[in-house]
C-alpha positions as CSV (number, residue, x, y, z in Angstrom):
1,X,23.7,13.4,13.6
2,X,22.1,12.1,16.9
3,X,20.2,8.2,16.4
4,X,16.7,9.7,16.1
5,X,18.2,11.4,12.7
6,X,19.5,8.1,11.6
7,X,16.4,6.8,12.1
8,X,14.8,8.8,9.7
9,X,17.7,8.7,6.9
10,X,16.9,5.0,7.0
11,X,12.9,5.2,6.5
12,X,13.7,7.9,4.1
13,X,15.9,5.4,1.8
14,X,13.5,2.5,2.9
15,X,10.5,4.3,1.2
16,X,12.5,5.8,-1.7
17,X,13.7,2.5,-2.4
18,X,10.3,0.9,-1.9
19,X,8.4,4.5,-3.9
20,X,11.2,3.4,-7.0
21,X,10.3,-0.5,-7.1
22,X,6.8,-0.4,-6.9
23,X,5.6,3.4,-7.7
24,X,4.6,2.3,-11.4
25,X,3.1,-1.2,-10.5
26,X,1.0,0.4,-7.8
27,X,-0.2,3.5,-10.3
28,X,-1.1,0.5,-12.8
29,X,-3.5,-0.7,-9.9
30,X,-4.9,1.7,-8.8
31,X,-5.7,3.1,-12.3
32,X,-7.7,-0.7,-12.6
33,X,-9.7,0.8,-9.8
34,X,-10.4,4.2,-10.3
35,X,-9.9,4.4,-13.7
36,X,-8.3,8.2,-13.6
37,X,-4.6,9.0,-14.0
38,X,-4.7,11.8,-11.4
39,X,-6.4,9.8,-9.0
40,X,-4.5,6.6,-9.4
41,X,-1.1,9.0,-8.6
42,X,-2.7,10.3,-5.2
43,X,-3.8,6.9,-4.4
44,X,-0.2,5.6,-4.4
45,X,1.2,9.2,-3.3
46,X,-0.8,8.2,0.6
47,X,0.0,4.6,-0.2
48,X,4.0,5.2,0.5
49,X,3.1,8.4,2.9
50,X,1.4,5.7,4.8
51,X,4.4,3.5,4.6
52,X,6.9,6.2,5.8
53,X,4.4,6.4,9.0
54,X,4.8,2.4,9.5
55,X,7.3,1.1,11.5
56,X,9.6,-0.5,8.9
57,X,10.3,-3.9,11.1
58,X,6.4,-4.4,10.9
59,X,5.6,-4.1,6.8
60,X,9.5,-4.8,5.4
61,X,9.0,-8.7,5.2
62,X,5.5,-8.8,3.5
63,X,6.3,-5.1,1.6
64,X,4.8,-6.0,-1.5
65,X,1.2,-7.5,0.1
66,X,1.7,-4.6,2.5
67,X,1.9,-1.4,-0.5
68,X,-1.2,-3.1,-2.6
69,X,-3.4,-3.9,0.5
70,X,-3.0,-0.1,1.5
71,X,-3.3,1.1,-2.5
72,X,-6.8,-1.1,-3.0
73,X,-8.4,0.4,0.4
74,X,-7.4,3.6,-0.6
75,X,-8.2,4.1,-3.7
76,X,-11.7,2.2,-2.9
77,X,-12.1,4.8,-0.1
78,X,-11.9,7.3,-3.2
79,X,-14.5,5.5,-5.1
80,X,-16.9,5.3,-2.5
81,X,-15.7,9.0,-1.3
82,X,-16.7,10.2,-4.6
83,X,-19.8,7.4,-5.1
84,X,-19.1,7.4,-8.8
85,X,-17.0,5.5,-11.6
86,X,-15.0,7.4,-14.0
87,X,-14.2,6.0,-17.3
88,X,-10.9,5.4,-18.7
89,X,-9.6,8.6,-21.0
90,X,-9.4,7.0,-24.4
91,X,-7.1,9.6,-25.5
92,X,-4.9,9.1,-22.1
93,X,-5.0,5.3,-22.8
94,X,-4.1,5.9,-26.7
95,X,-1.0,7.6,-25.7
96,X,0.3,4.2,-23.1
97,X,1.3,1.5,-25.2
98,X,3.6,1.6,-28.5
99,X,6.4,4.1,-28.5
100,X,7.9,4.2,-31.7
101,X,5.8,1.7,-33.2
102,X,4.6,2.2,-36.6
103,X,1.1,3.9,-36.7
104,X,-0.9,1.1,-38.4
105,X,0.4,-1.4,-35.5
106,X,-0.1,1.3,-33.0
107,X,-3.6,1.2,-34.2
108,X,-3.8,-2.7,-34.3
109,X,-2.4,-3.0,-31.2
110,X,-4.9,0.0,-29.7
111,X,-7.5,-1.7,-31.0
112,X,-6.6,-4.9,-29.0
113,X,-5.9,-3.3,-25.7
114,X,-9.5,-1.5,-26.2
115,X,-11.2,-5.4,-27.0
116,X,-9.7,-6.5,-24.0
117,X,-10.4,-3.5,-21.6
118,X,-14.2,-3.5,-22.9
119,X,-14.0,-7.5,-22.2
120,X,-12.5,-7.2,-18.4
121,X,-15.4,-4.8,-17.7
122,X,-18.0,-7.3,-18.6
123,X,-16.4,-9.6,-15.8
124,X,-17.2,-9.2,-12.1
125,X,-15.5,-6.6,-9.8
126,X,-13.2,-9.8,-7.9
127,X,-12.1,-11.3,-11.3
128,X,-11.4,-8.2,-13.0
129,X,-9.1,-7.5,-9.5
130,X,-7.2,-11.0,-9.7
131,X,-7.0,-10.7,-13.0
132,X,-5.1,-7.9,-13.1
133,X,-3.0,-8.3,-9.8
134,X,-2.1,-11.5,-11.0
135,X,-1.2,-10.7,-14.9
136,X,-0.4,-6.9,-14.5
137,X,1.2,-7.2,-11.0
138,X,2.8,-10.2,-11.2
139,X,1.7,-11.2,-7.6
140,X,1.3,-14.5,-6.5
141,X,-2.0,-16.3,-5.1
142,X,-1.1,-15.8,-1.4
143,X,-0.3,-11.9,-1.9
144,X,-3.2,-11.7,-4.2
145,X,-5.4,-13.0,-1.4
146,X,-3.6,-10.7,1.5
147,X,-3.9,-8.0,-0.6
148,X,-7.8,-8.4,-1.2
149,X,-8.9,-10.5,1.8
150,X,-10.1,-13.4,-0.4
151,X,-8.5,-17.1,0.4
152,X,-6.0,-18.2,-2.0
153,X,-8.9,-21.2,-3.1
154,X,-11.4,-17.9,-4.0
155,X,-8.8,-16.5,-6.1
156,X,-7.6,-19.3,-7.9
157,X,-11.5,-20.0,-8.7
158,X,-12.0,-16.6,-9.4
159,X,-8.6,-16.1,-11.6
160,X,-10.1,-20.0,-13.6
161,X,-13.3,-18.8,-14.2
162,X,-12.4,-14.9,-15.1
163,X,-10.0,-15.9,-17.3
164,X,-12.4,-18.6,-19.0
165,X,-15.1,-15.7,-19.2
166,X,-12.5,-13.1,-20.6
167,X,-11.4,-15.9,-23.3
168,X,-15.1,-16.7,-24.7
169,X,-15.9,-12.6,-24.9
170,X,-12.8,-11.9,-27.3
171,X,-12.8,-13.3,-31.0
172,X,-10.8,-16.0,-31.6
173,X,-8.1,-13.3,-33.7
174,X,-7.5,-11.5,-30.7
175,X,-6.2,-14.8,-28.9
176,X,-4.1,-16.0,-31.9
177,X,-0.8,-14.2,-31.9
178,X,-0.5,-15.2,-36.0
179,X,-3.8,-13.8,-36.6
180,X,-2.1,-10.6,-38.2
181,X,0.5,-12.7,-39.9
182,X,-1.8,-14.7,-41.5
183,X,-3.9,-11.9,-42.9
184,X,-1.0,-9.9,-44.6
């Protein structure tokens, strides 16, 4: 195989590799933003064909940053594209968390996810963003503000006073983890 086939082997692995570490972290973001499951899997589909079109030397060192700058302009290019919000499927979200959980805590626990969703959606657009990059993503404050263009001062403000928002909109059972040990 001449070097230009070489070449190629190694962006192949580089974005299979990159496609298996962060394909179901990006979905998860992008399904924050465009709030359909179909959607959120083409968004992250031209998210790593973009990628395989980058010259590796020039995204492999800030990969992560790289992948969810490219994800949130995409998928906001579908929102504004489409100039509408879709909802969330409630049946689509039922079926996410709780395999093999008993149905009464698969309830409880759908019950909380659906407190919490409806409480992020009172929040602004930014905190609702660092919100979930930073607790769903895992990404630091430096990626967080690569990713979205804010300083790293804006998104710790906006992370503070988000998180202070979503605290007062949930009921104080919700925030105690021995809430539903208490009341058996």
């Amino acid at each position: 195989m001449g070097r230009k086939g070489q070449e190629s082997g190694t962006q192949e692995a580089f974005v299979e590799e990159a496609v298996a570490q962060y394909e179901g972290p990006l979905i998860g973001y992008a399904m924050g933003i465009v709030h359909d499951l179909e959607r959120a899997r083409d968004v992250v589909q031209d998210t790593f064909i973009r990628l395989y079109q980058q010259d590796r030397e020039k995204v492999e060192s800030g990969l992560k940053t790289w992948l969810f700058t490219v994800c949130r302009n995409r998928a906001l290019d579908v929102l504004r594209k489409e100039k509408r919000l879709v909802e969330l499927d409630e049946q689509e979200a039922a079926r996410l968390p709780g395999r093999g959980v008993a149905p009464d805590q698969a309830a409880d626990w759908d019950e909380r996810v659906a407190q919490v969703m409806k409480a992020l959606q009172r929040l602004s657009d930014n905190q609702r963003e660092v919100i979930q990059l930073k607790l769903q993503q895992g990404l630091s404050y430096k990626e967080i503000s690569e990713a979205t263009g804010l300083s790293t001062g804006n998104v710790g403000f906006l992370l503070h006073t988000g998180l202070k928002r979503l605290r007062s909109l949930l009921p104080d059972d919700l925030l105690d983890p021995n809430s539903s040990v208490r009341n058996q």
